[in-house]
C-alpha positions in Angstrom: 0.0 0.0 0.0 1.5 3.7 -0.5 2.0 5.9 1.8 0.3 9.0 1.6 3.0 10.9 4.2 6.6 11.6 4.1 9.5 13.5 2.4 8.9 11.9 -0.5 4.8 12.5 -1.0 5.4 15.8 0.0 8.2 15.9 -2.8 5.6 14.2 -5.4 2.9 17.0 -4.0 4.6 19.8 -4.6 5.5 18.9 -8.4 1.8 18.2 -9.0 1.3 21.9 -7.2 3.9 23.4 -9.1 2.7 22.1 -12.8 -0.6 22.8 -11.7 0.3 26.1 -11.7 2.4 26.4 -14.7 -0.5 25.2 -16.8 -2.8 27.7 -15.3 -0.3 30.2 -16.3 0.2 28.5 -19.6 -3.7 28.9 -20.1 -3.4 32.5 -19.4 -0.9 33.0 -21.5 -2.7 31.4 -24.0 -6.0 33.5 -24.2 -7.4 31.2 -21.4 -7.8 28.1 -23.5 -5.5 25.3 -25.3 -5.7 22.1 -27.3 -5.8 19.8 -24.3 -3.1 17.3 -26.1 -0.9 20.1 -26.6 -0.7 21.3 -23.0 -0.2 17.2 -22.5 2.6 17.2 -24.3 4.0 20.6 -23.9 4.4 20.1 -20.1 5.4 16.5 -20.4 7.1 15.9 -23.7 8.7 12.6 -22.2 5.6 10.9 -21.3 6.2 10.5 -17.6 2.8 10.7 -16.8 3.4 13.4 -14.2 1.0 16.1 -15.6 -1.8 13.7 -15.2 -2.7 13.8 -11.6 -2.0 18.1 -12.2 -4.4 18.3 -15.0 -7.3 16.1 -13.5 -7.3 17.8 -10.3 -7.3 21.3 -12.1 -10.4 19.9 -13.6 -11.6 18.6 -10.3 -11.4 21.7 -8.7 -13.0 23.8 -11.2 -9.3 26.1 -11.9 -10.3 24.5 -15.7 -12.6 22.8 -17.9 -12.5 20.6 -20.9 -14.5 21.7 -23.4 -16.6 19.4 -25.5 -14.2 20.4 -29.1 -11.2 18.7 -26.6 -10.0 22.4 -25.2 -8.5 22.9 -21.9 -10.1 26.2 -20.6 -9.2 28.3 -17.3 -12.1 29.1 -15.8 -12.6 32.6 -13.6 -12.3 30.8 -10.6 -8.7 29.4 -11.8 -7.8 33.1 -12.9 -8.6 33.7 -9.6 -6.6 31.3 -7.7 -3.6 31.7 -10.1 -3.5 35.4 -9.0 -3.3 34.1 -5.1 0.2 33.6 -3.9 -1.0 31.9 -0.8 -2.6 29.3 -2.3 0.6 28.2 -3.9 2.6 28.0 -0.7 
């Protein structure tokens, strides 16, 4: 069973946290919406399968939607949040 505690969980966290925020930024940069398989790729071009977990709980949480022509879209609530240092800490 994993371990959901520990140096190295709170390592694996804080990547998520940190792409997370990179493709909300990315989004913004882009007009607020991208080709979902191009922010895939862009942010992990050697198929780790680390951006994942950061894209599904960016979805989860409402920062972005995928739209039904396959577009990842930040949402207000995401503009928001990406705007709030303290929620990156």
């Amino acid at each position: 069973m994993a371990k959901h505690y520990g140096p190295k969980y709170e390592k694996k966290h804080r990547k998520i946290k940190l792409l997370e925020r990179d493709v909300l930024q990315y989004l913004k940069d882009h007009s607020g919406c991208a080709d979902y398989n191009v922010v895939y790729v862009y942010f992990d071009p050697n198929r780790t399968g680390d951006i994942g977990p950061a894209i599904q709980d960016l979805l989860q949480w409402n920062l972005a939607k995928r739209t039904t022509d396959g577009k990842l879209e930040l949402t207000d609530y995401g503009s928001q949040t990406l705007d709030n240092p303290d929620y990156w800490r």
